[in-house]
Every structure is written in structure tokens, then in C-alpha cells.
N, C-alpha and C positions, 0 to 999 in steps of 0.2 A: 201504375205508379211504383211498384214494389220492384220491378223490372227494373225500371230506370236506376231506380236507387243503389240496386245491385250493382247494376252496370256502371255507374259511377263512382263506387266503392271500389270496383276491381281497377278502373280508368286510376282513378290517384295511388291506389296503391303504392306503385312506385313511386311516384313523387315522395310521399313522406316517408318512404323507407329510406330513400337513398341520403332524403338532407337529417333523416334521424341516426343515418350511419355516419355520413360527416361528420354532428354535432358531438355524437359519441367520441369520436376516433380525435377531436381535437381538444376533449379532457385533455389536463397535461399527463406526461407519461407519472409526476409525483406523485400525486394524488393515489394514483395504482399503488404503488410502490410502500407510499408512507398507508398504507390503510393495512398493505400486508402486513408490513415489520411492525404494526402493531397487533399484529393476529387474527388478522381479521380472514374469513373465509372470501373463496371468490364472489359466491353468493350477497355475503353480507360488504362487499367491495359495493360490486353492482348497485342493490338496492340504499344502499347509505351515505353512499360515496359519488358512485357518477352518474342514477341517476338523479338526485339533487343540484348534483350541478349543470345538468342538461336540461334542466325544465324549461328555462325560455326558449333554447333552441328548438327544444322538442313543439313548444308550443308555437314557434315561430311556422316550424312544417305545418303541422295542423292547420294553422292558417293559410299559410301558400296553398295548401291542397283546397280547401274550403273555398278559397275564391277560384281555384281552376273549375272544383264542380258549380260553384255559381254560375259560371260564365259559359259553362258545358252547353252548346246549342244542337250539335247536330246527333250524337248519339244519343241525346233525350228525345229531339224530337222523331227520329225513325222508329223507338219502342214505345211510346208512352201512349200514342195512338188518339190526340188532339181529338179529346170533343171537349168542350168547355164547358161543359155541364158540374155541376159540383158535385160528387159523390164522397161518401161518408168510407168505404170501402178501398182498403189500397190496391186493390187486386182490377179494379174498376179504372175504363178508360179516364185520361186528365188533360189537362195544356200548361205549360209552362210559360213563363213570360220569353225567355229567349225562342221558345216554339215557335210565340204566335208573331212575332218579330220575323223571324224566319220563314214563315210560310206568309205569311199575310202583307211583308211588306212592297211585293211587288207588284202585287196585283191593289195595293189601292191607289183609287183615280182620285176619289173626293177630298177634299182639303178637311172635311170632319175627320175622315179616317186616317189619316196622314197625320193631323195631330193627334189624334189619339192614342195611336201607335210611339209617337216621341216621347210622348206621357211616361208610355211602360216603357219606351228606351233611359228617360231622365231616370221613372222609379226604379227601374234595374242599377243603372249608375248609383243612384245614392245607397241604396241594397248594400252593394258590392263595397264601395265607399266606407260605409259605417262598420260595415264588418273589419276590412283593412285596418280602419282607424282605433277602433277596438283593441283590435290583435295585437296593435303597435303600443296600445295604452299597454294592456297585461302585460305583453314581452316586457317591457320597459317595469313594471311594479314588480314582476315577479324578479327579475335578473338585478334593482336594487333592492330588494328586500333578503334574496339569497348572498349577495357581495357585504352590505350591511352585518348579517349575519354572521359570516365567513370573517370579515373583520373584528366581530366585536369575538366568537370564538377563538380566535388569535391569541388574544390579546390573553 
């Protein structure tokens, strides 16, 4: 299981760097500018200045990545090495629910096993689902509560 994890650590990587370098890069160029002329170091630009205001974007990647590894079926299930058994140890075979979806849905004949499988197809959906819907609440609290902020410092 430790494998997998890896492996889907390395799988999003890119994803979230690239839309955390977009989020970055569409700071406005003032922001930079006014934190300098007010002496500010690059450093203390960065941490004070863009990324406060990058947090929902930032948090937005982290999500996008989060539901690509939820949904990750086939690179999990060629390492993680499907025994269903539960063990306590990460280093010890597991199965994933898009694993056993994947490996198990074509071989069933029985209409038990067919729904039972849709089961963890729905429970994956709502998984995924609440996670999305989540993401979209914080982006949404965090990005008014930073603009609220940024207003009421204006002022």
C-alpha cells in the first residue's frame, strides 16, 4: 500500500504544480510591486503577500489532484497487489475499491455480485463527490474570507 501511495504522489505531482504555478503567476503584477516599494524583501513578498492570496487557488490544485488520485485505477491496482484481506501494516498486500471494480467486474455472472459491485461503484461516486463538494465549500470560505479581509485592510 506504501508503493501505491508513492506512486500516486509522483502520478499528481504535476497536476498540482502546474495549476499552483498558474495560481501564482496570475497574482497581479501590483501586489509584487506595492509590497516592494514598501520594503519589503523578496522572501517576505512571497510568504506575506502572494502566498495569502493564492490560498484558494492553491487549495483548489490540491483538490483537482485529490480526486485524480481517488479515481487512480490502474496504476494502483498493477502495485498494490489485491488481496482483500485487511492488514494493519502499509508495507503488506491491500485492494482498493477502483482495483476490485476493475479486476472483478467482468468476470461477474451473478446478479448478487453485479450489485454488489455497483455498491462500491455508487460508494466510490459519493467518495469522490463529497470530497469535490467539500473543496468547492473551503475554496469558496477561504477566497471570501481572504477578499473580506483585503477590503476591510483597504479601507
Amino acid at each position: 500500500m506504501l508503493v501505491a501511495g508513492v506512486i500516486l504522489a509522483i502520478m499528481i505531482l504535476p497536476t498540482m504544480a502546474a495549476i499552483s504555478r498558474d495560481v501564482l503567476l496570475a497574482i497581479p503584477q501590483e501586489l509584487r510591486s506595492a509590497s516592494g516599494a514598501l520594503g519589503a524583501t523578496r522572501w517576505e513578498t512571497i510568504f506575506r503577500v502572494m502566498l495569502p492570496a493564492a490560498i484558494p487557488g492553491l487549495l483548489g490544485a490540491a483538490t483537482l489532484a485529490l480526486g485524480r488520485a481517488l479515481g487512480e485505477t490502474m496504476a494502483v491496482t498493477m502495485v498494490i497487489g489485491n488481496s482483500p484481506q485487511i492488514s494493519p501494516s502499509l508495507l503488506n498486500l491491500a485492494y482498493t475499491i477502483p482495483a476490485v471494480l476493475a479486476n472483478e467486474f467482468g468476470e461477474a455472472l451473478d446478479d448478487l455480485h453485479i450489485g454488489a459491485l455497483m455498491y462500491l461503484a455508487l460508494i466510490l461516486f459519493a467518495l469522490t463527490l463529497a470530497v469535490n463538494v467539500l473543496a468547492v465549500l473551503l475554496v469558496q470560505t477561504v477566497g471570501s474570507a481572504g477578499q473580506s479581509a483585503t477590503v476591510y485592510r483597504g479601507r
